[in-house]
N, C-alpha and C positions, 0 to 999 in steps of 0.2 A: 331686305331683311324679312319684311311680312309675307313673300313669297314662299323663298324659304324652307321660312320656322310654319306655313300652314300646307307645304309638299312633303316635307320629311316627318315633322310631328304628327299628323293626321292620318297620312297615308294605308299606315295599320286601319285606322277604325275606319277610313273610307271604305275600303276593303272588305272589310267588315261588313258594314252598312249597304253594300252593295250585295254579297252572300246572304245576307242573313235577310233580305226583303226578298232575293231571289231564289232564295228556300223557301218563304213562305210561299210563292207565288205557287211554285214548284208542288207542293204538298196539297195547296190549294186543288190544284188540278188533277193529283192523284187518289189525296184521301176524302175531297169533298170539303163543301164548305165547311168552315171549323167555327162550334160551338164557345160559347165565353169560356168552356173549361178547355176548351182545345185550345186556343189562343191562349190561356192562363197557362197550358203544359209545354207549349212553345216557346213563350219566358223563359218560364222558370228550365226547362230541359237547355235554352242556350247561356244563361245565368251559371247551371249547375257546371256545365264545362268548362267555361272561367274560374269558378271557385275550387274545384276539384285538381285544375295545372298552378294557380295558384298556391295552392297549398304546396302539392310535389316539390313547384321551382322553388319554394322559400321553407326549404325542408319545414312543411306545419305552421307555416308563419315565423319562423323561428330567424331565418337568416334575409337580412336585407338582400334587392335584388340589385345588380349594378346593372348600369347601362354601358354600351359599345361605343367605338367612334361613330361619329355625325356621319361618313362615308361609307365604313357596311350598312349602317341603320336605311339610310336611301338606297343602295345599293339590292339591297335583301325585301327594304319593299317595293321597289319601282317592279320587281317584278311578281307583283302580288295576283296578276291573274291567275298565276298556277294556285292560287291558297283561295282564291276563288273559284275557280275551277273544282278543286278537291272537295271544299263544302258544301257546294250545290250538290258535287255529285252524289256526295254522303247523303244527302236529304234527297233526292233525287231516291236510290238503295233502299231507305228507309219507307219512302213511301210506295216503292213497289211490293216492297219485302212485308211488311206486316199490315195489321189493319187497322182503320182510320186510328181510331182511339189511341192506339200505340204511335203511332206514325208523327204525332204532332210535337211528342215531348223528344220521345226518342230521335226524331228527326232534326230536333234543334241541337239537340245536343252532340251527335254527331255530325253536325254541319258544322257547330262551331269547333268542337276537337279535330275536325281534319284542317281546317281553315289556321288555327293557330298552332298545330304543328307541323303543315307547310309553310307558314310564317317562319316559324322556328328554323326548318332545315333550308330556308332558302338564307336567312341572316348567317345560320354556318354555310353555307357555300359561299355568301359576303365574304366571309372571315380569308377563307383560302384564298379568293380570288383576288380580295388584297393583298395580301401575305406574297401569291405568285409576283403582284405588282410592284413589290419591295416594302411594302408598310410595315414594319418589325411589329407595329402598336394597334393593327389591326383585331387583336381577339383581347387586349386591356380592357378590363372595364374596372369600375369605379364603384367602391364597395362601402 
């Protein structure tokens, strides 16, 4: 049970956790070492990305979100290297593409927007891939 509930529930933020240190490292190396305000716009620019899909998924805060079956959910993250992959790369873009000062907020923030909408499109390729598998209950969620 504790395996699990900390492979499938985690997964995401591992993922995460893994991108979002290997963006900084990433920026580190491109825009220079980052002053307390560069690291403060690094926060807040990967903060701002969660609150900004937030809003969208739950039109404004407005509509609860449900959750999927337990099967896409692992399914959609086991393959989360590509959603790591995508938000390195984005901060990767970011910090060749502009300069330092820009590169630290903007690069968070697009590191975490590519990161959690290849989340997103790999949980719908979950959904099909069940659905092919015969799970009629595959795209149900719970409202």
């Amino acid at each position: 049970m504790g395996l699990k509930t900390a492979v499938i529930d985690n997964s995401a933020a591992f993922g995460f956790s893994i991108m979002i240190t290997s963006s900084f490292g990433a920026l580190n190396k491109l825009a220079g070492s980052p002053s307390l305000v560069d690291i403060f716009g690094f926060a807040m620019g990967a903060a701002a990305a969660f609150t900004l899909l937030q809003a969208v998924t739950t039109e404004g805060f407005r509509r609860r979100p449900g959750t999927g079956p337990r099967e896409v959910d692992l399914l959609g993250t086991a393959l989360g290297i590509v959603s790591v992959a995508l938000g390195l790369g984005a901060a990767v873009a970011a910090g060749l593409a502009l300069p330092a000062g820009a590169a630290w907020p903007v690069g968070a923030f697009v590191a975490a927007m590519a990161f959690t909408l290849g989340q997103a499109l790999l949980l719908m390729l979950a959904v099909q891939l069940e659905r092919l598998r015969g799970d009629p209950e595959a795209d149900d969620e719970d409202e």
